[in-house]
N, C-alpha and C positions, 0 to 999 in steps of 0.2 A: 448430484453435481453442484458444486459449490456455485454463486453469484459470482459476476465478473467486475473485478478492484473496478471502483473509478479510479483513473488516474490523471490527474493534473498536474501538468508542467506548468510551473509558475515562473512565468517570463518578468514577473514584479516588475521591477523598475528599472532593467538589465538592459533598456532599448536606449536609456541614457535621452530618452529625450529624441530620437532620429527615427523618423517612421519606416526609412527603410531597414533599417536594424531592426526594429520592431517586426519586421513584416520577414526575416531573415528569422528569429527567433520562431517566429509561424511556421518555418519550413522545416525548421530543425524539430520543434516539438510533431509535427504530423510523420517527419520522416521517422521520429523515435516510433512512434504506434499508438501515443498519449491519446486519451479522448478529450482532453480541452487544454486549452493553452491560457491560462490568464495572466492579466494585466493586474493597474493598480489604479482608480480610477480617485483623484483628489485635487483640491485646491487645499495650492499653500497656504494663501490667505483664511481658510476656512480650518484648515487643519491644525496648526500651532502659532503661537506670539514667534513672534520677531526676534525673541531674544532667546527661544529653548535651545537647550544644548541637545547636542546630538549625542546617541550610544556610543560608549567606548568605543566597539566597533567599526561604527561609522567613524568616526577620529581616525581611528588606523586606516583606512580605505578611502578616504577622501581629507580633503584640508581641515586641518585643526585650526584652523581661524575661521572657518565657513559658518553661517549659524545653519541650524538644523533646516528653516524657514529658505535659507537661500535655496539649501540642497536642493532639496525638494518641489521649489519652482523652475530649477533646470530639468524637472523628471517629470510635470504634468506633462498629460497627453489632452488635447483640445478635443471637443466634440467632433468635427472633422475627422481629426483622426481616429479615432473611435469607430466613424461610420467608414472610412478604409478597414480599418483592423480586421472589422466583419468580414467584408466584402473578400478580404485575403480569404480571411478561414475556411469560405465557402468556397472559394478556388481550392483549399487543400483540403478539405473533408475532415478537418478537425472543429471542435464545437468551443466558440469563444466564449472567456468567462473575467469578470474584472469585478475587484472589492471595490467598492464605493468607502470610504473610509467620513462622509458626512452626510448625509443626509440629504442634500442638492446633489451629491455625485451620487445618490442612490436612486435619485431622482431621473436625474439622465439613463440610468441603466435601463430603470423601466421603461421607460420612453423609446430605448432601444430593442425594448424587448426580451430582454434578458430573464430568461424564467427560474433561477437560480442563483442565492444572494448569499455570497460569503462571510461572514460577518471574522473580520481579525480579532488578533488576542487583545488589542490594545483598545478594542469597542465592547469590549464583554460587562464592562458594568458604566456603559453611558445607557443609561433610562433612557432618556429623548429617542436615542439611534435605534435601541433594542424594538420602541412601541412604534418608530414607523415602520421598518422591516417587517414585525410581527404584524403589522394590519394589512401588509401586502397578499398574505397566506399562501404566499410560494414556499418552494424546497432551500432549507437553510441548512446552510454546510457553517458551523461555531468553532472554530479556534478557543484555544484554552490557553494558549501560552501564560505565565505569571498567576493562572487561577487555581482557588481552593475548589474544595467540591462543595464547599457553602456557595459560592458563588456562580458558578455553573450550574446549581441549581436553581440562581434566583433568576438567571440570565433566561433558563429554560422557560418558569412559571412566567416572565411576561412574557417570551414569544405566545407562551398557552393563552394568557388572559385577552392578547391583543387581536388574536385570529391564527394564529400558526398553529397546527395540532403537532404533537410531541412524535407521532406518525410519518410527521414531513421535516424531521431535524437529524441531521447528521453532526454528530460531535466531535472534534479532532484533537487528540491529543497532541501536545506543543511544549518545548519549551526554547524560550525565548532569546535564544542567544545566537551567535554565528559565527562560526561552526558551535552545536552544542557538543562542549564533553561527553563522551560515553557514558560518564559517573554522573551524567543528571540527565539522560536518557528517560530511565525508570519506564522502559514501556511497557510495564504492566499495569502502571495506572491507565492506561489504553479500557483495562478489562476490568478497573475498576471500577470507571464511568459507566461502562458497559452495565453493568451488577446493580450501580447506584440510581441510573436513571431509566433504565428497559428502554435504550435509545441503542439507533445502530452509530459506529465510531471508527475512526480511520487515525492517522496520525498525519500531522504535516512536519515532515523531516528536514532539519536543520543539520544535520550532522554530515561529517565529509564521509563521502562512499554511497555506497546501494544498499548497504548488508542490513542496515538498521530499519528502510524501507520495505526491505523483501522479508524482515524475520516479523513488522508489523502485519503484513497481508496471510502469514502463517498463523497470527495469533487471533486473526476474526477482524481486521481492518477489511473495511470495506470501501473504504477512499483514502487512496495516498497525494499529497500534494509535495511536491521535490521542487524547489527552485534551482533553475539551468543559466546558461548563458553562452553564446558562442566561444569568449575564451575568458579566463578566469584573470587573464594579465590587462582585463579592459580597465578602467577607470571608472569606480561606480560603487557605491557601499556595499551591493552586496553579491558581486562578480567572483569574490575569493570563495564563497562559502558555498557555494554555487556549483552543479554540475556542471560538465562537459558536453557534447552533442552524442557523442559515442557512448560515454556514460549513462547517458540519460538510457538511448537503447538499449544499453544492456541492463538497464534495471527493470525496462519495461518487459521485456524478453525472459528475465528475472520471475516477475510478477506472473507472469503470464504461466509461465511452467512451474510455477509455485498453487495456481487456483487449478491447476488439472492435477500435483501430483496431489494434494490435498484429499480428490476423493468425496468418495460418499461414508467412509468409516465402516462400510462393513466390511470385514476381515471374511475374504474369499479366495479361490481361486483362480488365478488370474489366467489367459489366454496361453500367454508366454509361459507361465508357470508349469500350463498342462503339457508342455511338450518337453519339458524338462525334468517335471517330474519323474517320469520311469528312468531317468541318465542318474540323476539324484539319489533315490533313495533306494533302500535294498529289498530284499526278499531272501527266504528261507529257502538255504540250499545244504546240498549234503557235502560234510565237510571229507568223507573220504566214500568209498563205494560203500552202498548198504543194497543186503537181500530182500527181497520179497518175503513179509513176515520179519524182519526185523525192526525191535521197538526203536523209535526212535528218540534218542537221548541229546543230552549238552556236548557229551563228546560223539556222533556221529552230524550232527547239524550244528549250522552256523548261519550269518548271516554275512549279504556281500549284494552290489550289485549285479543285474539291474534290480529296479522295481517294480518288472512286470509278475513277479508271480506271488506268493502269499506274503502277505505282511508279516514281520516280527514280529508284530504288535497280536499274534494268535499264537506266539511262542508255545502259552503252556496250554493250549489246545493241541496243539500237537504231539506235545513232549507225550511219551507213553502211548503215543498210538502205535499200532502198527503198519510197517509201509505195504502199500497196497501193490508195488513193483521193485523190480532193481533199480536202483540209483547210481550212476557215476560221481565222482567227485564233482563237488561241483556245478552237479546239475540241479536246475530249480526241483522245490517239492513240490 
């Protein structure tokens, strides 16, 4: 029996800043069946100048006058609410989970307890961020978005050198855009990091729909992260590119019937199978009446169902024998 996808609904930064939205995003991800719901845990101040442009993207979905620095201090979540965020999740039985995006916000995580540290595509080659997470020697979930496999491996060697063993990293295949094209998808670099590094790997799905999620957990993902949002017509960079609540369900539902049909691989017969079989396959019958003492040849036998009596498959056992009684058209041999 295959392991069960982690699956996280990434509420990112879709709360817009309003903890009860936030705390509405937690209802939605526990009602989809998600095992963690995350956030985005950052200071603007900490996180870009003053002056960085924001992503194409983000232009389209928010003010193209805004600098990137503003957005993004309408979108922290204070420590306060951080220590609500929890407190919801434990109301809903869903397990809360938030990137720290600097190093002080990695800080507060721990401090909250947080035994699992996301690191984004956009922190894959800061040194500084990589060697304090790594000296934490907790379970790290890596984003790849924008990276070569030079550099997801370098990202790997210092979680290794700093205390994090290669045992406790999960690597997600990414690419960086919202919605991503189909045509830069490529999720089989999924399996080639897989190959590259003897690391287990999941993908975090950028793309519109489920299908691209649920064909990753076919190919040996073992954590999907899907960003959702109550409605896609909210205001917010990345509401458009973003599931639905329904959606979301149904990809987890998806997911979920995708790690049972998957199977153990051995090629068996199945429950169902056995009771179908004898309606299914045929057996050797006599294609018109034959005597007792008559050989049995290609023109007195045939095959037809059911399956209950001797297999075709002893055809030329048969053929030349002779019949041991009379036979009816028709009736098993």
């Amino acid at each position: 029996m295959n392991s069960k996808t982690l699956i996280i609904a990434e509420a990112g930064v879709n709360h817009n800043g309003d903890l009860d939205l936030a705390k509405q995003l937690i209802n939605a991800a526990a009602d989809a069946g998600a095992d963690l719901v995350k956030f985005q845990t950052f200071n603007a101040n900490r996180q870009v100048t003053r002056t960085a442009k924001k992503a194409d993207y983000q232009t389209q979905t928010t003010s193209s006058t805004e600098s990137q620095h503003a957005m993004l201090r309408r979108l922290e979540l204070t420590e306060e609410m951080h220590h609500q965020l929890i407190a919801h999740c434990l109301t809903q039985n869903i397990g809360f989970l938030s990137t720290g995006f600097d190093i002080e916000s990695v800080d507060l995580l721990v401090s909250l307890g947080q035994e699992c540290f996301k690191i984004p595509s956009g922190e894959i080659t800061n040194l500084p961020y990589l060697r304090h997470i790594g000296q934490l020697g907790k379970t790290v979930i890596l984003s790849t978005g924008m990276a070569t496999l030079g550099e997801i491996e370098a990202a790997i060697e210092v979680l290794e050198q700093t205390g994090t063993p290669r045992a406790k990293v999960t690597v997600l295949h990414c690419t960086t855009e919202y919605p991503t094209p189909m045509n830069e998808v490529n999720l089989r670099a999924m399996q080639s990091i897989h190959a590259a590094f003897d690391v287990a790997v999941g993908y975090s799905d950028h793309t519109e729909g489920i299908e691209i999620a649920i064909a990753a957990v076919a190919m040996g993902a073992s954590v999907i992260e899907k960003h959702f949002t109550l409605d896609r017509t909210f205001p917010g960079p990345d509401h458009q590119a973003s599931l639905e609540p329904a959606e979301l369900k149904a990809m987890v539902t998806a997911i979920r019937n995708i790690e049972i049909a998957l199977g153990d691989g051995i090629k068996r017969l199945t429950p169902s199978e056995a009771r179908n079989k004898p309606v299914a396959r045929k057996s050797l019958v006599a294609s018109r009446a034959i005597s007792i003492g008559e050989i049995f040849t290609a023109e007195n036998i045939t095959t037809k169902r059911p399956g209950t009596g001797i297999s075709p498959m002893r055809w030329d056992e048969l053929v030349g024998q002779a019949a041991q009684k009379d036979y009816q058209e028709d009736e098993l041999i």
